[in-house]
Structures are given as C-alpha cells and as structure tokens.
C-alpha positions in Angstrom: -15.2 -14.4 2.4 -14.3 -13.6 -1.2 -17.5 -12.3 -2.0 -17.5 -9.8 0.7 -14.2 -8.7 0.0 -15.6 -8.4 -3.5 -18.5 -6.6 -2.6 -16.1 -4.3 -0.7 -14.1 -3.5 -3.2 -16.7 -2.4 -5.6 -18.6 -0.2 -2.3 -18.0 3.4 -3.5 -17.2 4.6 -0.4 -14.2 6.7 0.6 -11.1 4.9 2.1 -8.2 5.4 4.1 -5.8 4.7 0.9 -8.1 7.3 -1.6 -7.8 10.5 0.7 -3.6 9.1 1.5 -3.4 9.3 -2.2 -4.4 12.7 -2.2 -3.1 14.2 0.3 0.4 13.2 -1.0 0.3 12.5 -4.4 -2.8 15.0 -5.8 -5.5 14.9 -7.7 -3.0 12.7 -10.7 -2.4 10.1 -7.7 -6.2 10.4 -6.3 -7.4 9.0 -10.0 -4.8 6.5 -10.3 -6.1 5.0 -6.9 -9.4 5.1 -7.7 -8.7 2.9 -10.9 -6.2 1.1 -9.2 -4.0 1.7 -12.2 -0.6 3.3 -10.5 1.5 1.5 -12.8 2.8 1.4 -16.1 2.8 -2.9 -16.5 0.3 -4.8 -17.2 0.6 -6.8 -13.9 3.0 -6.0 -11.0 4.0 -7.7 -7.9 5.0 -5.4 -4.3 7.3 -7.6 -2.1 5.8 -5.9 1.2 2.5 -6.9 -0.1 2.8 -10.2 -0.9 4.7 -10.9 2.5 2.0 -9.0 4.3 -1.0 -10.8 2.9 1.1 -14.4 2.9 1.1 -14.1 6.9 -2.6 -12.9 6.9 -3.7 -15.6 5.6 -2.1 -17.9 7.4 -3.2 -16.2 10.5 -6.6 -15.5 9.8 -7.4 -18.4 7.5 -4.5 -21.6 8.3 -2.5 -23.7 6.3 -5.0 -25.4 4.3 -6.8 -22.1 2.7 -3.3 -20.5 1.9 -2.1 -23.4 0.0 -5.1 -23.1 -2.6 -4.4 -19.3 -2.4 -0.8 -19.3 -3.1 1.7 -21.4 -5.0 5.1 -22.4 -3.9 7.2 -22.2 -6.8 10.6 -23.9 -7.6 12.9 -21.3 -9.0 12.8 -17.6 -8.7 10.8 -15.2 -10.8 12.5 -13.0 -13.6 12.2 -9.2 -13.5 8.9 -7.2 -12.9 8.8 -5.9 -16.8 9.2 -9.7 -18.0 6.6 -10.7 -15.4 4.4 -8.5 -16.4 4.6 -9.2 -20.3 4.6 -12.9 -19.5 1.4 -12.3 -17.7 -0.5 -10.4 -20.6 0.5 -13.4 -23.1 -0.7 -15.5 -21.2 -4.1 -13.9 -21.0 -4.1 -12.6 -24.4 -3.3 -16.4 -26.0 -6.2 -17.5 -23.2 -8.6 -15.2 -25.0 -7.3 -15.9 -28.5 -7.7 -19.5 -28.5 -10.8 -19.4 -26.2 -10.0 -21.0 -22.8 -6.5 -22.2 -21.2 -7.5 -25.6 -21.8 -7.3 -25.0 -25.8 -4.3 -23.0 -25.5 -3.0 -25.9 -23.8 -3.7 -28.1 -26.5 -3.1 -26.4 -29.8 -0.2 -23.5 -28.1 1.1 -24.9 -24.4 4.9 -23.3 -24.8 5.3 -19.4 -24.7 7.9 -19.8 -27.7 4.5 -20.7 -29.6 3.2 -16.9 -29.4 6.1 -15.0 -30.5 3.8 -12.4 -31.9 1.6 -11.9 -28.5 4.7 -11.3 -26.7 6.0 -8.8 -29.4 2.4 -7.0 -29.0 3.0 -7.1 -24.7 7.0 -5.8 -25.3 5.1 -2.5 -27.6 2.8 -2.0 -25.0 5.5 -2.2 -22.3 7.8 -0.1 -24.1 10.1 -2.8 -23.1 13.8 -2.1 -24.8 12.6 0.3 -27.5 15.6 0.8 -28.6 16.0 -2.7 -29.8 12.6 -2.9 -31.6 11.9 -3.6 -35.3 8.7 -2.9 -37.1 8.6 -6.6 -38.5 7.9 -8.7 -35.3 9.3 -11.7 -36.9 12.6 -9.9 -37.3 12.4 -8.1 -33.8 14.4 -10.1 -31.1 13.0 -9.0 -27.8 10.4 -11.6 -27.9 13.3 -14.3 -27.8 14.8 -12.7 -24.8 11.4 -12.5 -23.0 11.2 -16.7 -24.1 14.5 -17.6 -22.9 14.3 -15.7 -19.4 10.4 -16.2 -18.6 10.7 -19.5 -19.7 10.1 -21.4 -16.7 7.7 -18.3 -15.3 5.1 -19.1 -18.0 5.3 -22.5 -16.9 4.6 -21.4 -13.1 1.8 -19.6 -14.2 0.0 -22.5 -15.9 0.9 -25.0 -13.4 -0.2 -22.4 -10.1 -4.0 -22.1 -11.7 -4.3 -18.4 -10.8 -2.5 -18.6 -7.5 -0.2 -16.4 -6.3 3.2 -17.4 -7.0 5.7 -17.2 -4.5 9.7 -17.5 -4.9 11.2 -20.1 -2.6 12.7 -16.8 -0.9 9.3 -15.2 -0.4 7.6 -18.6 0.8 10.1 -19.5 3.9 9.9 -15.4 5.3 6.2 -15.6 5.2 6.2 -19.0 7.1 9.2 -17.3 9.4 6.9 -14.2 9.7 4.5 -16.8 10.5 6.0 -18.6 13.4 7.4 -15.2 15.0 4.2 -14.0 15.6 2.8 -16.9 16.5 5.4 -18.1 19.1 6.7 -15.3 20.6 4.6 -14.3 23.9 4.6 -10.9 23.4 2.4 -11.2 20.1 0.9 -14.6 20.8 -1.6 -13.7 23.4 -3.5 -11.5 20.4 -4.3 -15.3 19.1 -5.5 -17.0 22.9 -8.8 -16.6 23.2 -10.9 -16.8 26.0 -14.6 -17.2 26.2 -16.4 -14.6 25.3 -13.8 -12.9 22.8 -14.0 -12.4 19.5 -11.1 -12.1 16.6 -12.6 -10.9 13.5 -11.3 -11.6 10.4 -11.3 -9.1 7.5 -14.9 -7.6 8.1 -15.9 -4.8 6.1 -16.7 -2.1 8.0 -19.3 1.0 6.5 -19.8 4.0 8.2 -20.1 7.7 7.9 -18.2 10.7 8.6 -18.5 14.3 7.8 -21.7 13.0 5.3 -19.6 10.9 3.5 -20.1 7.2 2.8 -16.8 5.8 3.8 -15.6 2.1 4.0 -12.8 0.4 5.8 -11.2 -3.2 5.9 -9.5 -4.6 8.8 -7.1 -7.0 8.9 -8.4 -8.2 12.0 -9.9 -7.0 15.3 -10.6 -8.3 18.6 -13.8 -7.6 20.4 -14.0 -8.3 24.1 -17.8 -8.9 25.1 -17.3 -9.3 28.9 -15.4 -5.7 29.2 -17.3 -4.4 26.2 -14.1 -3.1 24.3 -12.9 -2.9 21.1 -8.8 -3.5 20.5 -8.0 -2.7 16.5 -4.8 -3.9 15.3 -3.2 -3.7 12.2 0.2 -6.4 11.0 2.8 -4.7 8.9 6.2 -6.3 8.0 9.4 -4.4 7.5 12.3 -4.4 5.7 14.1 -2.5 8.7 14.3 -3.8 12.1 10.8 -4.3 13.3 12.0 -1.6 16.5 12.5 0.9 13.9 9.1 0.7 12.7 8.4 4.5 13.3 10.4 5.3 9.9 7.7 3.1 7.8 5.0 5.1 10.0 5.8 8.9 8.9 6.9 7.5 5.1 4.0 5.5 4.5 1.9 7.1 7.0 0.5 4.3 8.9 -0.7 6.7 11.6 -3.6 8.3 9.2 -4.8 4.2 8.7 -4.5 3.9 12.4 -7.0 7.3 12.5 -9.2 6.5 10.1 -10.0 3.1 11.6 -10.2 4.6 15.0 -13.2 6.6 13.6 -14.8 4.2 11.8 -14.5 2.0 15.0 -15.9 4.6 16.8 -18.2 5.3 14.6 -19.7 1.9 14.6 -19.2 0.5 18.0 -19.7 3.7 20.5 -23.2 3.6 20.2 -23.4 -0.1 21.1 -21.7 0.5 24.4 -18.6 -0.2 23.5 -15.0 1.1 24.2 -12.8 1.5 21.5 -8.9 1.0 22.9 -5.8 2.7 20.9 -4.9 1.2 18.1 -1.6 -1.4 17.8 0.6 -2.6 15.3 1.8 -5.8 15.0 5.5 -5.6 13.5 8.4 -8.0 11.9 11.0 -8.2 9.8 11.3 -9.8 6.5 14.9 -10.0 7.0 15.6 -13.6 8.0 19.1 -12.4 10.8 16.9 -10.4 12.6 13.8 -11.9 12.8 12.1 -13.2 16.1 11.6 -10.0 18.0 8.9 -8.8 17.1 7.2 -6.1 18.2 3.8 -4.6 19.1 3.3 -0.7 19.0 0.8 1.2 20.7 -0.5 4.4 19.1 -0.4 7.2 21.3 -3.1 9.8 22.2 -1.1 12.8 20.4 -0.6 10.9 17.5 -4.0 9.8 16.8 -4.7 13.1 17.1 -2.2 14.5 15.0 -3.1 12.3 12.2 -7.2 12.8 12.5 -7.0 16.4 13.3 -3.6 17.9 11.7 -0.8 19.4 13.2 1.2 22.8 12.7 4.3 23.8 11.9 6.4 25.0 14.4 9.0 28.2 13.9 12.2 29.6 15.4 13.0 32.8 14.6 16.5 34.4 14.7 18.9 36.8 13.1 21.9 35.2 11.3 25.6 36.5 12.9 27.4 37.9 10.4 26.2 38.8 7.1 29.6 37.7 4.7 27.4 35.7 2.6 24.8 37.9 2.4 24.4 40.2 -0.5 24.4 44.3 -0.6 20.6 43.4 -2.1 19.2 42.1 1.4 18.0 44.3 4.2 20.5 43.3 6.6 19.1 45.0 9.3 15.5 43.4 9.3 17.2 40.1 7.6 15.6 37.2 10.2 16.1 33.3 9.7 12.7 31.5 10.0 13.4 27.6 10.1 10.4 24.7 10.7 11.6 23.2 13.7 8.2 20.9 13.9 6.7 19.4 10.8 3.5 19.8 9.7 1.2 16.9 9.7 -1.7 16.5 7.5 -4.6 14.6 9.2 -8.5 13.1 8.1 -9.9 16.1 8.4 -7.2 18.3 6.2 -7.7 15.5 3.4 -11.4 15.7 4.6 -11.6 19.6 3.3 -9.6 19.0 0.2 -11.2 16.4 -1.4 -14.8 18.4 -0.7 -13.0 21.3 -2.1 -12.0 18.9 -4.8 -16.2 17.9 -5.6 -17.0 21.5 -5.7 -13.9 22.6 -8.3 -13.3 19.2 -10.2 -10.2 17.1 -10.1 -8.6 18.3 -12.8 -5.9 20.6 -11.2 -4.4 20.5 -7.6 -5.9 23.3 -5.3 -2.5 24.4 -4.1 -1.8 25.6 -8.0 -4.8 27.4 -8.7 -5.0 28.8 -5.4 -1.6 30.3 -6.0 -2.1 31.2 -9.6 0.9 28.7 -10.4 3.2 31.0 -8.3 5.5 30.2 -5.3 8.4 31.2 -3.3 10.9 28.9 -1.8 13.1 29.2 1.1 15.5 26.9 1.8 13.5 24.1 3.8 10.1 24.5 2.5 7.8 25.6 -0.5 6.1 29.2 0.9 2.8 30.1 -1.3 2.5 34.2 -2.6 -1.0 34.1 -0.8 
C-alpha cells in the first residue's frame, strides 16, 4: 500500500488540491502546492489532518497497522516553531554523525547540539530579536532545550511514527468508535457478498486531455447493482450538522466534483453507475461527539462545483441621496449588490491553468488581463475590462 501511495504521489498528474490551489490562492499558491512547500518550518503538523488520517487508518487498515504508524506519546507537544526546529536537529545531527544509531551513542541528548539548534532557530527566524552572532553566547538554543526537551525524546523513542498528544490519540479513537457504532454510519462498513470497500486506490484518468490523478479515501463498489457510491470522511471542529461552513471555506464540493468525474470517467464505460457523492462527518470536539452525520451531495451542487456558477444581481435606486455627493449623477445613480455568489467550478480552474501553460505562471491572469487596474465597489472587486 505504501508503495502505491508512493507511486501516486510522484504521478504528475493534475489533482483536485493543484487546480483548488489555484483557483484561490494563484499562481504563488499553485507552486507552493506543487512542491508541497506552503510553509515557512521545516516540519509542520495540521490538527485536522492528523485526526483525519488517525481514523483512516483505523478504518481502513485496524488497530494493529495504526499502532506501527502512529505513536502514543505521554505528554503534550511544545509549539509548532519548536517542533519544527526540534525536527531539523534531529535530522541534521542524524546526518552529521552518520546514522541515528551513532548519534545515539556519541550525542543521544539535544542539549549535546547546541550549535544545530542555533543553525534550525536562523533558519526559522525563530526570536530574531534575541539572536547573537556568537552561537555560544546566543540563548535561544537553551530555551528550544528546556521546552522540547521531552519532544526530542518522543522523536527518538516513536522511530519515525507519527506522534500523537494523549489529547489527539483518545479523539481519533472517539472519532473511531462514532463511526463505527452509530447505525447511521455503520452500515457503510457491513458488507454483504458481492461488495466491495476499497481502500485508498489511486485512481488515473483523463479529462479535457489532461492526465489527472485522484486518491480516495475509500469507495464502495456494489457488483450485484453495478454502482459505484464515493464517499469521502472529514472531521470538524464545529458540530458535525454544520458541516456546510467547512464545505464553501475549504471547498469540499470541488473534491466531491472532481472525483465524481474521475469516477465517471473510469467506471461508466464498465457498466457501471456512479451514485452522488457523501460525506462522512464528526466532530473532534469530545461534548458533542456521537452524532455524526452523513451528507449527500446534491445534483445542483455537483454541478455548481464542476461547471461554475454566476453571480446573481439586484438592481435598485437608493432613497434619498443625503450621503451622496454633488459629484454623483443622482439621477442615473443605481445600487447593484451580488445577491448570489459566484462559484468557481473544474472547468473554470480547467481554463485557467491551460491559460496558465500557454502565458507561464509567473503572474496571475486576472492582473495582466487588467493591466494591474481595478475598481471596487463595496462588496466586490469589479475589473476596468
């Protein structure tokens, strides 16, 4: 399994999160997603992430394979910056004394590379403003010692594992339980014969003439009614019924689109129907866990998010013009507000990443399209073209 997710990774094909990333974020956040180098530490941790993958793995692969995947630690972690320097030391002494096991035998205690961390707090820019040019005199590394102490010594002792807080480890096995007791999400686990649950499968296809790639969490293929039911588990910080807020900020609806095409695009031609696609949804927070939810997408949203949708106007003239200055055409003055929101779908990131391969990704489209000129009203950015 890790060598397909491997091979996966290193696929060139376009994915769900490349064409997200440039859609919102640019051409800056396109190129940090192909490097997979959005941040500024060396390594950094995403709570919703680790939950996430913690109950996919239990799910999908059990107890047994997520205990030599993940390490149950006995006190909490220290802050992301400290992490992260703690991390590089601890790869920078591995390479500087050849293997973990000489480390371990010449250098096993952090305090033993005061230099390495001094090199990691430069890098980090961590607390500049306390730095001296001598490393022996600076006394950030002695801070980073006495608070990621006991981290270091998680990170020998969990072998490359990921390390989980006692917090994080009893909400995954919570998350765990919810959706594995409750009846509503249960049945997605109670197989019958001649249906399939499949487990993290790469999936290549092609859309538009583009090689594209996708990577399930899981899917359930029914031979005997010859369908295909895609389903995706997110957890929440809210209340698993409010899930529709993570939807339109993280835009779970253009991952539900793009794996409905490459669904389609893969099992259609074997005779198969490809139902709407779910997600499976709790909370991380431990008072209001146990309802979970399951939420079906709906035809005009799958649309919406493949195909795009318009803005909608309402037009009207303003009563009363006592804020309005002698400058403004008062008689022709008409209010026009967004009353629907514009949605970006496949197809719109689609056009502007081919627009993208034929003018570079140096600079966004919308700014060279508009000769770096807009007007703004009052509820959106309007372009001079």
């Amino acid at each position: 399994m890790e060598s397909r997710i491997q091979d996966y990774r290193e696929h060139p094909g376009l994915n769900q999160s490349l064409l997200k990333a440039l859609l919102k974020g640019g051409v800056k956040a396109f190129k940090a997603q192909q490097q997979q180098d959005n941040t500024d530490l060396f390594y950094e941790e995403k709570s919703h992430i680790i939950y996430g993958n913690g109950v996919d793995t239990l799910i999908t692969m059990g107890e047994e394979y997520f205990h030599q995947k993940y390490y149950a630690a006995s006190v909490n972690k220290p802050s992301a910056a400290i992490m992260s320097i703690v991390q590089q030391t601890l790869e920078n002494a591995k390479i500087k004394y050849g293997s973990l096991e000489a480390l371990l035998e010449e250098a096993p205690q952090l305090s033993d590379h005061i230099q390495l961390i001094y090199d990691s707090c430069e890098l980090h820019q961590y607390f500049m403003n306390r730095r001296k040019d001598n490393w022996e005199q600076d006394t950030r590394p002695a801070s980073i010692v006495k608070e990621g102490f006991y981290y270091w010594k998680e990170l020998i002792e969990s072998a490359g594992k990921q390390i989980l807080t006692p917090e994080e480890n009893e909400i995954i096995f919570a998350v765990y339980k919810s959706l594995t007791s409750h009846p509503v999400t249960r049945e997605f686990f109670e197989l019958s014969e001649g249906v399939e649950l499949k487990f993290q499968e790469p999936i290549y296809f092609t859309f538009r003439g583009h090689s594209c790639k996708m990577l399930p969490d899981w899917y359930i293929v029914n031979h005997n009614a010859k369908t295909v039911q895609p389903f995706d588990l997110k957890t929440t910080r809210n209340a698993a019924v409010n899930f529709l807020w993570d939807v339109k900020n993280y835009r779970y609806d253009f991952q539900a689109a793009w794996y409905t095409i490459g669904f389609k695009e893969t099992y259609l031609r074997l005779g198969y129907t490809v139902l709407p696609f779910k997600f499976m949804v709790e909370t991380t927070e431990r008072d209001a866990q146990g309802q979970p939810c399951v939420f079906t997408c709906s035809p005009d949203m799958l649309s919406f998010a493949t195909h795009g949708r318009p803005k909608m106007y309402e037009h009207f003239k303003p009563e009363g013009y006592t804020d309005v200055t002698d400058a403004v055409d008062k008689e022709h003055l008409v209010y026009s507000v967004p009353v629907v929101k514009e949605v970006l779908g496949v197809n719109q990131a689609l056009d502007l990443y081919e627009w993208h391969l034929e003018n570079g990704f140096e600079t966004d489209r919308i700014i060279i399209e508009n000769q770096n000129q807009f007007i703004m009203s009052y509820d959106e950015l309007l372009f001079v073209k």
